[in-house]
Residue, then its C-alpha position, 0 to 999 in steps of 0.5 A: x500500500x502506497x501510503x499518501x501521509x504517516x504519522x504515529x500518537x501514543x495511547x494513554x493510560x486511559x487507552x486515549x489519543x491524540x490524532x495528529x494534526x496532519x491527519x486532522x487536516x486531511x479528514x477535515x476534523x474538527x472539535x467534536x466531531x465524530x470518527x468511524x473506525x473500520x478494522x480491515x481483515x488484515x489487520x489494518x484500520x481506516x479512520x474517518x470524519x463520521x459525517x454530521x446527521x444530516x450531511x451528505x456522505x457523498x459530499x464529505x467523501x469528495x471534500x476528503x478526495x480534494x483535500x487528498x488531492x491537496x495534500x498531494x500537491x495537486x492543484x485545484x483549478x478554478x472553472x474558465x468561463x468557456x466550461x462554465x458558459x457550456x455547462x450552462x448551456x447544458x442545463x438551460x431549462x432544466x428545473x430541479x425541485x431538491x424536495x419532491x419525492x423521487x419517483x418508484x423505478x429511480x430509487 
């Protein structure tokens, strides 16, 4: 496994830690917030910002996946307004309404 950043803590008496701030920085973590941990079948364990109720997992994964790719040294562009006319293009007259029920087949 290509491992994209490492860092150690130390345990507690009281089996406490404390997640070292790189790693804070790349999960997004904040105070208070809540982390999932999964225990793989090799031994390994993936930690995680346990999204807030009601936040989207999809948007948390992807806010991760750029803060990754940020870590990473890559770059995030901003948008050039050729995209943008054309993305806007693409959906002229679209309308969405976020709160109706999602059709039977779709879900």
């Amino acid at each position: 496994m290509n491992a994209i950043l490492e860092a150690e803590s130390t345990l507690t008496d009281r089996y406490q830690t404390t997640i070292p701030e790189p790693v804070r920085r790349a999960l997004g973590l904040k105070k208070r917030d809540a982390i999932r941990y999964v225990l793989l079948p090799d031994g390994q364990v993936r930690i995680a910002r346990r999204p807030a109720e009601g936040e989207d997992p999809a948007v948390s994964s992807f806010l991760s996946f750029l803060a990754q790719d940020i870590g990473n040294g890559r770059a995030v562009a901003r948008a050039n307004s050729d995209l943008v006319a054309h993305i806007r293009q693409l959906v002229a007259g679209v309308e969405v309404d976020l709160d109706a029920p999602l059709d039977p087949e779709d879900e």
